[in-house]
Each structure stands twice: as structure tokens, then as C-alpha cells.
Chimera marker file (.cmm) of the C-alpha trace (Angstrom):
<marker_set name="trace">
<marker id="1" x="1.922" y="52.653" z="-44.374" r="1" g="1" b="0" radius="0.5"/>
<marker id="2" x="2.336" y="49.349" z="-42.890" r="1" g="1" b="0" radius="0.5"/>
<marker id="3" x="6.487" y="47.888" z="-42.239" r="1" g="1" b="0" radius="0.5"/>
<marker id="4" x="7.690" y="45.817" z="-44.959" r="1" g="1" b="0" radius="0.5"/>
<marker id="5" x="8.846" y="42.811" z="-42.796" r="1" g="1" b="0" radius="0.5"/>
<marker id="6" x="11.674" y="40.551" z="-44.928" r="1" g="1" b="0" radius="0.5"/>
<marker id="7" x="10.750" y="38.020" z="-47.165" r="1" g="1" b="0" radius="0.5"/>
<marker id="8" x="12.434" y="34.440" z="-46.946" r="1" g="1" b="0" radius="0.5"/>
<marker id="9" x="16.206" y="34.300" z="-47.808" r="1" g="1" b="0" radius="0.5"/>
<marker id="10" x="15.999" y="37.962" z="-48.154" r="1" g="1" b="0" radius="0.5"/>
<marker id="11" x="19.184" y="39.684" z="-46.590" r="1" g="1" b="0" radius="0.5"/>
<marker id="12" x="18.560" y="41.927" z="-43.396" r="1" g="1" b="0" radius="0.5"/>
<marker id="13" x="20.890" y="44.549" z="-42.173" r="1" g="1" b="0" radius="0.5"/>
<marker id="14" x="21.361" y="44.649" z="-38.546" r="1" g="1" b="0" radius="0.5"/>
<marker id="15" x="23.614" y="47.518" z="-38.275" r="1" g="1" b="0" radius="0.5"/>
<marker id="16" x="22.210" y="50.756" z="-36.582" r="1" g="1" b="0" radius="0.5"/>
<marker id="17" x="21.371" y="53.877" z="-38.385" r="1" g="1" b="0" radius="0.5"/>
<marker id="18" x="23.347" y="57.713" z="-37.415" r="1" g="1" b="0" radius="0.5"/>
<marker id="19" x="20.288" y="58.621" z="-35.506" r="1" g="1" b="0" radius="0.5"/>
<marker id="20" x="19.349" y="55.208" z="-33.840" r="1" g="1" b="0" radius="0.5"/>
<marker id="21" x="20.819" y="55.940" z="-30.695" r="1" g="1" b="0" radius="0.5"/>
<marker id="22" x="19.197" y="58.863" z="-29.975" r="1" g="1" b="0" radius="0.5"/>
<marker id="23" x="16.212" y="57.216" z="-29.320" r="1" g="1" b="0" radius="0.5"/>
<marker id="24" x="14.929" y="53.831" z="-27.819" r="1" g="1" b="0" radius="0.5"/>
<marker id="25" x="13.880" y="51.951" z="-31.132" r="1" g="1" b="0" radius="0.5"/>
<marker id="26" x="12.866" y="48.297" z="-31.975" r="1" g="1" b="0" radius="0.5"/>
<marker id="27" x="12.282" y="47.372" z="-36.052" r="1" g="1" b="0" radius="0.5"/>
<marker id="28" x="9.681" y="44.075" z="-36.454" r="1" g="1" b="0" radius="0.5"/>
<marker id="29" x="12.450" y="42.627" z="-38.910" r="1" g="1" b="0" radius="0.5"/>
<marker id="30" x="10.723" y="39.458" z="-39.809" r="1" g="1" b="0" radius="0.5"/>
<marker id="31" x="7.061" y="38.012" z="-38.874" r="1" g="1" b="0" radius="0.5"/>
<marker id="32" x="5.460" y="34.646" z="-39.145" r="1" g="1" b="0" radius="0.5"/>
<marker id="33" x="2.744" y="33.018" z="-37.355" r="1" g="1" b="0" radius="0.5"/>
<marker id="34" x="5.496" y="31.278" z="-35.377" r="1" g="1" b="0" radius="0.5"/>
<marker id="35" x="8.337" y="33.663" z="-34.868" r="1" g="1" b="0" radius="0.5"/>
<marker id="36" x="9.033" y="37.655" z="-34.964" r="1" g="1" b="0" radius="0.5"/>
<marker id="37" x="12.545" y="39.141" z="-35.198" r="1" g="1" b="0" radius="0.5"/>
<marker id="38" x="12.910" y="42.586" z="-33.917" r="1" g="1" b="0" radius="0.5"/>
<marker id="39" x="15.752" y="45.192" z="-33.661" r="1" g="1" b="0" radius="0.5"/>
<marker id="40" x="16.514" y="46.825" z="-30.927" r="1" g="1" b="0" radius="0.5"/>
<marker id="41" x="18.804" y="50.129" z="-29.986" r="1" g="1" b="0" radius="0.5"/>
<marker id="42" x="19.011" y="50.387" z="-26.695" r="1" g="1" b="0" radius="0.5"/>
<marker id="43" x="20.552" y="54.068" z="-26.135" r="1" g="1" b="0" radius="0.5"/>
<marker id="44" x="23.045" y="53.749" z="-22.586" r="1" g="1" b="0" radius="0.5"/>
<marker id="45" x="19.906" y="56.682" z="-20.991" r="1" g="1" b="0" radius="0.5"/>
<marker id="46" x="17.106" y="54.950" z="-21.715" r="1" g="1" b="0" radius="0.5"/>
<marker id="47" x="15.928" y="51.803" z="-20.373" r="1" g="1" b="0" radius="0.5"/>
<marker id="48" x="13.528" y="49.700" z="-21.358" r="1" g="1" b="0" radius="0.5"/>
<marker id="49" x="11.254" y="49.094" z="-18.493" r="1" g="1" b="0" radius="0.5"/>
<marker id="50" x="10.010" y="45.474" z="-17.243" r="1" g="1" b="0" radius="0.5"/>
<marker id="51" x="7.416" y="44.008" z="-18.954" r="1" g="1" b="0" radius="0.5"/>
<marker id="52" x="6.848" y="40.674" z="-20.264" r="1" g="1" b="0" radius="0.5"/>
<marker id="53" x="6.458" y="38.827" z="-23.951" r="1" g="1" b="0" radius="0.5"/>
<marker id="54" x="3.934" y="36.310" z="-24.138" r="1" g="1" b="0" radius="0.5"/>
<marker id="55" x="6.281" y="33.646" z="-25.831" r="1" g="1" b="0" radius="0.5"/>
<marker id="56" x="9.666" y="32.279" z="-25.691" r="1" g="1" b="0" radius="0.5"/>
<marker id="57" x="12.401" y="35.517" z="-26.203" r="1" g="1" b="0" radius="0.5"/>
<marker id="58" x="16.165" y="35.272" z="-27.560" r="1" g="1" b="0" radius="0.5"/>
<marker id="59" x="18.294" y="38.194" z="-26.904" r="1" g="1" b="0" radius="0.5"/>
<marker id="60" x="21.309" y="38.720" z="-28.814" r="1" g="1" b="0" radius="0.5"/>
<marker id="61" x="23.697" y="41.362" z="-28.047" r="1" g="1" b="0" radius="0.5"/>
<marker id="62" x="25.260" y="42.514" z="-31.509" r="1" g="1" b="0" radius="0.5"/>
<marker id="63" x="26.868" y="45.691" z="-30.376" r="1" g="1" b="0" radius="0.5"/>
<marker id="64" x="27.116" y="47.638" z="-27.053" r="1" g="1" b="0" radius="0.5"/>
<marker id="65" x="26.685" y="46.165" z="-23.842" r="1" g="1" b="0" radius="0.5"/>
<marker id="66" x="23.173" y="45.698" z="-22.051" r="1" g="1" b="0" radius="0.5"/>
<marker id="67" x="22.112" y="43.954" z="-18.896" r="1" g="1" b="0" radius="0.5"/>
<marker id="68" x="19.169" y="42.329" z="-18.662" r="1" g="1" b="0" radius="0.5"/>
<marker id="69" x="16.981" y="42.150" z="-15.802" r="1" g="1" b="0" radius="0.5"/>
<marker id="70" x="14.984" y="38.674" z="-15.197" r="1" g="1" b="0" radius="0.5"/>
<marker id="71" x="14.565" y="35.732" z="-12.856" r="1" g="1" b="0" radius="0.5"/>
<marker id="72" x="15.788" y="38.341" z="-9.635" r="1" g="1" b="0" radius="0.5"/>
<marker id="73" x="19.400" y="38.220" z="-11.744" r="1" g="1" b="0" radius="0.5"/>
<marker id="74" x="21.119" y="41.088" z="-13.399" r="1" g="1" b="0" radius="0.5"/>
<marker id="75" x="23.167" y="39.464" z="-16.053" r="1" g="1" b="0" radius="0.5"/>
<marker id="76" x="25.456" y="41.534" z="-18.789" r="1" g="1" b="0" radius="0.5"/>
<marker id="77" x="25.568" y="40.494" z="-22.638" r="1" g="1" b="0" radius="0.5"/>
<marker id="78" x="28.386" y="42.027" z="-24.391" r="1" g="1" b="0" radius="0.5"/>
<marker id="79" x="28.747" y="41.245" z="-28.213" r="1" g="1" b="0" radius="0.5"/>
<marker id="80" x="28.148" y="37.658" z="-29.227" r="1" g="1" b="0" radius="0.5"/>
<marker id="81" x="26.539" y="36.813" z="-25.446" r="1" g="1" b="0" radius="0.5"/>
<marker id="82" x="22.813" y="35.798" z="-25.540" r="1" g="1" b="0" radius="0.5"/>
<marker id="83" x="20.089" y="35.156" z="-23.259" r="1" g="1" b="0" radius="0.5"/>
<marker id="84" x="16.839" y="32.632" z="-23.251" r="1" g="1" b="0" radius="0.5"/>
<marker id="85" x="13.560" y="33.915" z="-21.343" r="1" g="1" b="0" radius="0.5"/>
<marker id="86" x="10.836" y="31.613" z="-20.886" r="1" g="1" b="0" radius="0.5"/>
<marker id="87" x="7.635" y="33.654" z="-21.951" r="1" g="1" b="0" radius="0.5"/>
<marker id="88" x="5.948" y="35.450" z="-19.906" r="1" g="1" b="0" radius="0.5"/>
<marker id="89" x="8.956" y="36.201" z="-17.671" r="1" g="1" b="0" radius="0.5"/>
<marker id="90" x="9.060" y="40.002" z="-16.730" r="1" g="1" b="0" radius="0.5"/>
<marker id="91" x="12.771" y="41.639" z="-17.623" r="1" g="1" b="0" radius="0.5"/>
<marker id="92" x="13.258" y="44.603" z="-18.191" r="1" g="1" b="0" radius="0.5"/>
<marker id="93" x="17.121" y="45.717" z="-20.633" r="1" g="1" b="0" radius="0.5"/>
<marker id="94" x="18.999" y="48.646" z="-19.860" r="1" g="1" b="0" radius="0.5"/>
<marker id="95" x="22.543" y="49.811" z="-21.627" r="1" g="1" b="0" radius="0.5"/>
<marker id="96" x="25.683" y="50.376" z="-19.941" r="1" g="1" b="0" radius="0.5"/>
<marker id="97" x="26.692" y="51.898" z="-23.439" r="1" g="1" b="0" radius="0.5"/>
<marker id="98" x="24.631" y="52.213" z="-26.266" r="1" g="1" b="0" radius="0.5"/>
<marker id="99" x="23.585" y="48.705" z="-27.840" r="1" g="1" b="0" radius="0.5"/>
<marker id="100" x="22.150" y="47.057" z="-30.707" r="1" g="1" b="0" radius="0.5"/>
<marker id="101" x="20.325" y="43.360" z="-29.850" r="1" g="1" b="0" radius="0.5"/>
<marker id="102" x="18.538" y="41.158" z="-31.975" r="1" g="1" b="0" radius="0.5"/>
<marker id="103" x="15.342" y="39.874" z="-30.297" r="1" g="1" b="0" radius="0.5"/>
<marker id="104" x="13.465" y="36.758" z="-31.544" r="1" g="1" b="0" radius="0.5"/>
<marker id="105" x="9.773" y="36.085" z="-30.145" r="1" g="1" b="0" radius="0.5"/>
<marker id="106" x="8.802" y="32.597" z="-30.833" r="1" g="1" b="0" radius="0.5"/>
<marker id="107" x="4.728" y="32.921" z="-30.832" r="1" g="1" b="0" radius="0.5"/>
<marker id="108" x="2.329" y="30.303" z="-29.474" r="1" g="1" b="0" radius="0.5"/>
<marker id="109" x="1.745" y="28.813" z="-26.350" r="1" g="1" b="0" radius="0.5"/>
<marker id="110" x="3.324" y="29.852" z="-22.738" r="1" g="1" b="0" radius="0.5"/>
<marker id="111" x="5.697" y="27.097" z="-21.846" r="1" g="1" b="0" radius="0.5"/>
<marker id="112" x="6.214" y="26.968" z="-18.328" r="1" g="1" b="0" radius="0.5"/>
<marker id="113" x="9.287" y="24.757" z="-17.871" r="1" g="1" b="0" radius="0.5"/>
<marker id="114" x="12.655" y="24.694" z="-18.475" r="1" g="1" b="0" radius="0.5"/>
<marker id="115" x="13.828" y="23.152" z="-22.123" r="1" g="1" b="0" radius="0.5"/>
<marker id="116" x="12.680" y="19.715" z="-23.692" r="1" g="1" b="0" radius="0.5"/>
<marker id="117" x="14.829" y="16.728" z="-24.000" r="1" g="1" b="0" radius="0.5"/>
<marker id="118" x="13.982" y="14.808" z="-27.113" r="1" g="1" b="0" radius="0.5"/>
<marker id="119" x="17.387" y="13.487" z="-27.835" r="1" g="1" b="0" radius="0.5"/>
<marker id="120" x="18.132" y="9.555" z="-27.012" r="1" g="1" b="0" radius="0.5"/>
<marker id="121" x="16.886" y="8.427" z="-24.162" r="1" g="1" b="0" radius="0.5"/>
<marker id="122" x="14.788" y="10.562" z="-22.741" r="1" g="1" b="0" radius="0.5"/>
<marker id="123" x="11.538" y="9.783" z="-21.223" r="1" g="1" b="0" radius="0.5"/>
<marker id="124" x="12.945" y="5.956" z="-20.644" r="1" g="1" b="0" radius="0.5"/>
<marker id="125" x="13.086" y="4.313" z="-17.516" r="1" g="1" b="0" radius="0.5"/>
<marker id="126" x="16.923" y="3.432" z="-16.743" r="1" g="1" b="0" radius="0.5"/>
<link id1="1" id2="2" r="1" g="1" b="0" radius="0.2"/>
<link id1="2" id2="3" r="1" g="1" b="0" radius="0.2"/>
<link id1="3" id2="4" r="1" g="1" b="0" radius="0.2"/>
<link id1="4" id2="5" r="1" g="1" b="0" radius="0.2"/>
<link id1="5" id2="6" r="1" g="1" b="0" radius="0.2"/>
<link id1="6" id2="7" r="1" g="1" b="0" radius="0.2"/>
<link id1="7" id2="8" r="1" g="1" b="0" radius="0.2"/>
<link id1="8" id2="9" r="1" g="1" b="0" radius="0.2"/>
<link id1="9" id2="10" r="1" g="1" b="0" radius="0.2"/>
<link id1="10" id2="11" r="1" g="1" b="0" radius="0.2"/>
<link id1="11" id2="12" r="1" g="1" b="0" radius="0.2"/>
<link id1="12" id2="13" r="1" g="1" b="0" radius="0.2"/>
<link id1="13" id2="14" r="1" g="1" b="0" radius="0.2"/>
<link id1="14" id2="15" r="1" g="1" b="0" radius="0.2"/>
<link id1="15" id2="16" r="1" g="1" b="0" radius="0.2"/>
<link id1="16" id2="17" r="1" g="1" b="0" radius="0.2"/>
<link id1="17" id2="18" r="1" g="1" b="0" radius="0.2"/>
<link id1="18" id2="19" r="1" g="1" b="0" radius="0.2"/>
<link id1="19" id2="20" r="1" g="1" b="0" radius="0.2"/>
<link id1="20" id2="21" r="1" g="1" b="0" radius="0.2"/>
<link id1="21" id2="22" r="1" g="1" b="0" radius="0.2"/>
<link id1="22" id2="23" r="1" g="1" b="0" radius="0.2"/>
<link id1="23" id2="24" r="1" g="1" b="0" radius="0.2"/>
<link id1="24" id2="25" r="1" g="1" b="0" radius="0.2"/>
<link id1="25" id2="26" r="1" g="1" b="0" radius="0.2"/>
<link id1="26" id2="27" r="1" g="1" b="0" radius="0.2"/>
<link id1="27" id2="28" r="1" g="1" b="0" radius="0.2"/>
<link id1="28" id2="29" r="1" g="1" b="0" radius="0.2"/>
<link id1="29" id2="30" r="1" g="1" b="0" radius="0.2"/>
<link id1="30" id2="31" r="1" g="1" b="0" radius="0.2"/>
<link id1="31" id2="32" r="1" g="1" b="0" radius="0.2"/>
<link id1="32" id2="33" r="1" g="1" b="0" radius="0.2"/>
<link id1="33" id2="34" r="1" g="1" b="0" radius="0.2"/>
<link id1="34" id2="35" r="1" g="1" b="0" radius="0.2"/>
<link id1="35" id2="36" r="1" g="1" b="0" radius="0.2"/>
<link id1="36" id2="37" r="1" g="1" b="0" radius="0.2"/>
<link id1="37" id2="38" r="1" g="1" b="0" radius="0.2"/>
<link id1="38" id2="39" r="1" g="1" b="0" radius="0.2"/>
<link id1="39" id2="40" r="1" g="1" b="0" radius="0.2"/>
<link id1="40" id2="41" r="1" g="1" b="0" radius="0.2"/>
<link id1="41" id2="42" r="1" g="1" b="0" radius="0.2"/>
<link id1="42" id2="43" r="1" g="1" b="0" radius="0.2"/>
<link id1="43" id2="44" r="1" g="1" b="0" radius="0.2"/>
<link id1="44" id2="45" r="1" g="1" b="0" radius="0.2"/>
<link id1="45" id2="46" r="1" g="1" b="0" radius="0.2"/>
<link id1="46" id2="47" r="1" g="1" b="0" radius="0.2"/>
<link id1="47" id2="48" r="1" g="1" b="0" radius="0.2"/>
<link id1="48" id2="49" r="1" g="1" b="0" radius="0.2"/>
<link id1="49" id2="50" r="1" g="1" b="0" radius="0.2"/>
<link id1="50" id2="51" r="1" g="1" b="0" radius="0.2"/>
<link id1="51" id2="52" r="1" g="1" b="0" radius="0.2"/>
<link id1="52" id2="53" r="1" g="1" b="0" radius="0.2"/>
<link id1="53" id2="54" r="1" g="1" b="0" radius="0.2"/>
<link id1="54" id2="55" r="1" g="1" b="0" radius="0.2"/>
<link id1="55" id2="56" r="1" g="1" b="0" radius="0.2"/>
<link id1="56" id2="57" r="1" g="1" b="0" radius="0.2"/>
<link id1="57" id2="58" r="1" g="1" b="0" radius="0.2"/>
<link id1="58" id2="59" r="1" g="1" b="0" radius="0.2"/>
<link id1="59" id2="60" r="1" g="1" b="0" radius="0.2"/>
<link id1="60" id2="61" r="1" g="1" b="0" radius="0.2"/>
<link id1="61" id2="62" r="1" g="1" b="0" radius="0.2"/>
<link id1="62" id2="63" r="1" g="1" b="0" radius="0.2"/>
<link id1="63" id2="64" r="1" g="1" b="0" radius="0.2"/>
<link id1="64" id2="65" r="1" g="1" b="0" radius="0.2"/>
<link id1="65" id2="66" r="1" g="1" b="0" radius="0.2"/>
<link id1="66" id2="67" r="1" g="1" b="0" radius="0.2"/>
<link id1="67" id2="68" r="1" g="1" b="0" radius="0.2"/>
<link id1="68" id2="69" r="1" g="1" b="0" radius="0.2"/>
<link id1="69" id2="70" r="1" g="1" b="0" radius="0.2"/>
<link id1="70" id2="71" r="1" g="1" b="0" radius="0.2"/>
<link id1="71" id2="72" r="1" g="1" b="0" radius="0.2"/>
<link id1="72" id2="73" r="1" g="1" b="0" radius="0.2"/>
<link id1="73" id2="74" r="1" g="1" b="0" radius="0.2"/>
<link id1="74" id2="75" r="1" g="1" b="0" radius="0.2"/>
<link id1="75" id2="76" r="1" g="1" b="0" radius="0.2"/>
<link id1="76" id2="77" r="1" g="1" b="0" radius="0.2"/>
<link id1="77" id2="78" r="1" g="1" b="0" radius="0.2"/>
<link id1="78" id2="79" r="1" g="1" b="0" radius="0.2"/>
<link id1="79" id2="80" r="1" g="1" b="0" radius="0.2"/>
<link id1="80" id2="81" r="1" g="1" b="0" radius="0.2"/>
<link id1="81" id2="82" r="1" g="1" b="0" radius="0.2"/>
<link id1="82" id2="83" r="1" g="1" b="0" radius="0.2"/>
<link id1="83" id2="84" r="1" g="1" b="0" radius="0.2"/>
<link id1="84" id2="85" r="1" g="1" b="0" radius="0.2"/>
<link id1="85" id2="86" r="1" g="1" b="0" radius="0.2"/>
<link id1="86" id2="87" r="1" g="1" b="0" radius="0.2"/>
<link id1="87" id2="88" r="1" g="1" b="0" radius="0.2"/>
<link id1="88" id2="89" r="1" g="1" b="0" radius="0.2"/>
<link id1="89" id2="90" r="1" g="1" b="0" radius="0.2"/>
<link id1="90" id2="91" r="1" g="1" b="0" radius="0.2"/>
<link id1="91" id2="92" r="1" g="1" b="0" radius="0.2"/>
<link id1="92" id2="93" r="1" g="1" b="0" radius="0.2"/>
<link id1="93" id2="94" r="1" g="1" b="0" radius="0.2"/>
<link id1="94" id2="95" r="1" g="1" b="0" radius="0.2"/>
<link id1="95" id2="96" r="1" g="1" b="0" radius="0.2"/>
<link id1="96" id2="97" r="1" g="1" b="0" radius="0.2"/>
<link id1="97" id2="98" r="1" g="1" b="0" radius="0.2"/>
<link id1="98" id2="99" r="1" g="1" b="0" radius="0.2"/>
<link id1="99" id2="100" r="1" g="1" b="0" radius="0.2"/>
<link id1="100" id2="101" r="1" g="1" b="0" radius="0.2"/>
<link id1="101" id2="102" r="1" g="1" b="0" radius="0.2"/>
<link id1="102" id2="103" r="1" g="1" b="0" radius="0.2"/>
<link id1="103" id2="104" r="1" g="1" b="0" radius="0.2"/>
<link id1="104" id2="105" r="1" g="1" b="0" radius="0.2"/>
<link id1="105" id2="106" r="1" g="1" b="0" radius="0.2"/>
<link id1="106" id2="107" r="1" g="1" b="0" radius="0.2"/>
<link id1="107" id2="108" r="1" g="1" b="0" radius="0.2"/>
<link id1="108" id2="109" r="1" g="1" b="0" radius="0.2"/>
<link id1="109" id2="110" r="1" g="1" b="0" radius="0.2"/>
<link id1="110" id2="111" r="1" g="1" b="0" radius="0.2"/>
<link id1="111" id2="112" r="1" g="1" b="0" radius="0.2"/>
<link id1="112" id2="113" r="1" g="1" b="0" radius="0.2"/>
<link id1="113" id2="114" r="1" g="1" b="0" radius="0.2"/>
<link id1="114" id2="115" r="1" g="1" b="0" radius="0.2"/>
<link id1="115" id2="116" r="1" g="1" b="0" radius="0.2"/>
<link id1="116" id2="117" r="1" g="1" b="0" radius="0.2"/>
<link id1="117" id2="118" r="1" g="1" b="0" radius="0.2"/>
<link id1="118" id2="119" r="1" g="1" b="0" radius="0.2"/>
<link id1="119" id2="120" r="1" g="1" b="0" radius="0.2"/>
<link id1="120" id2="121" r="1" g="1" b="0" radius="0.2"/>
<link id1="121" id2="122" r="1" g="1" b="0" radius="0.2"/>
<link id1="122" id2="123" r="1" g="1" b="0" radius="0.2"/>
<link id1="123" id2="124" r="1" g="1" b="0" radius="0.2"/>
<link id1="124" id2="125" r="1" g="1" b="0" radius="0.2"/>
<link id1="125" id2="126" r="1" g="1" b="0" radius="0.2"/>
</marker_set>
């Protein structure tokens, strides 16, 4: 049976299940052709290993603490602390306790540069 994936303005629940931790678990929460919102527990002994997404990834540290691997940095998200990846950038997300993160994948093209400007002004000549 395929994963029911949320419907537009339909509520999600973010919060992690009794037996969650126990294992290393991601839930596809939402899917378009543009974007995918995942779920992940990250239990404090098991590590996600480096690999890389294809598109542009959001982490978002909800509970727990994890450090992220990327760009030859080790950088810790506690609650509320989030992190941009470029895609195709190899990380890898380990737990120094057990942690809940909210992952978006924006799908599409491999950027390879740091963010836009399209605000006023940019692109002109000064």
C-alpha cells in the first residue's frame, strides 16, 4: 500500500511516535513535483551516513540535537536551528541525543551557487 502523503491545508503532525526512536526513520510527509517534506528520527546510535540529495535541502531541528556534517564543517542544530544545503552537497546527520528534523527537498535542477538576489538593485551597474 502506497503512503498517503498530505493533501493541501491538511494538518500534519510532526511529533514522534513511542517507538520512533528505536529506529532510524524518515516519513515522505508531503510530495509535489517541486518540493517533498520528510520526517526524520534520528535515534542518538544511529547515524545517517553521507550521501547527497539531488536538490536544494532544509533541515529543521524540531526536537533533539543533531549535527550535521557538510561543506568540511560539523555544525549542531538544537531546536528551532536550521540548515540550507545546496543540492548535491554530501552530509551526512548524526544525533548527540535522539532528534526529530523536518527535511524539505526542493526538486528540479542542481543549482550550483550560493542564493539569488532579486530584490532592488541587483544585477545594476552602480
Amino acid at each position: 500500500m502506497a503512503l498517503q502523503h498530505a493533501a493541501s491545508g491538511e494538518r500534519i503532525a510532526l511529533q514522534r511516535g513511542e517507538d520512533d526512536i528505536a529506529n532510524f526513520t524518515s516519513i515522505a510527509l508531503a510530495k509535489t513535483d517541486h518540493m517533498e517534506l520528510i520526517r526524520l528520527i534520528v535515534p542518538k546510535d544511529k547515524p545517517m551516513p553521507e550521501h547527497r540529495v539531488e536538490g536544494e535541502v532544509t533541515l529543521l531541528c524540531l526536537e533533539g540535537e543533531i549535527i550535521v556534517d557538510a561543506h568540511g564543517n560539523s555544525v549542531v542544530l538544537r531546536p528551532n536551528e536550521m540548515m540550507y544545503l545546496i543540492g548535491g552537497e554530501p552530509h551526512g546527520i548524526r544525533a548527540n541525543e535522539d532528534a526529530v528534523v523536518l527535511m524539505t527537498i526542493l526538486l528540479g535542477p542542481v543549482r550550483t551557487g550560493g542564493p539569488t538576489h532579486t530584490g532592488a538593485g541587483a544585477g545594476q551597474d552602480k
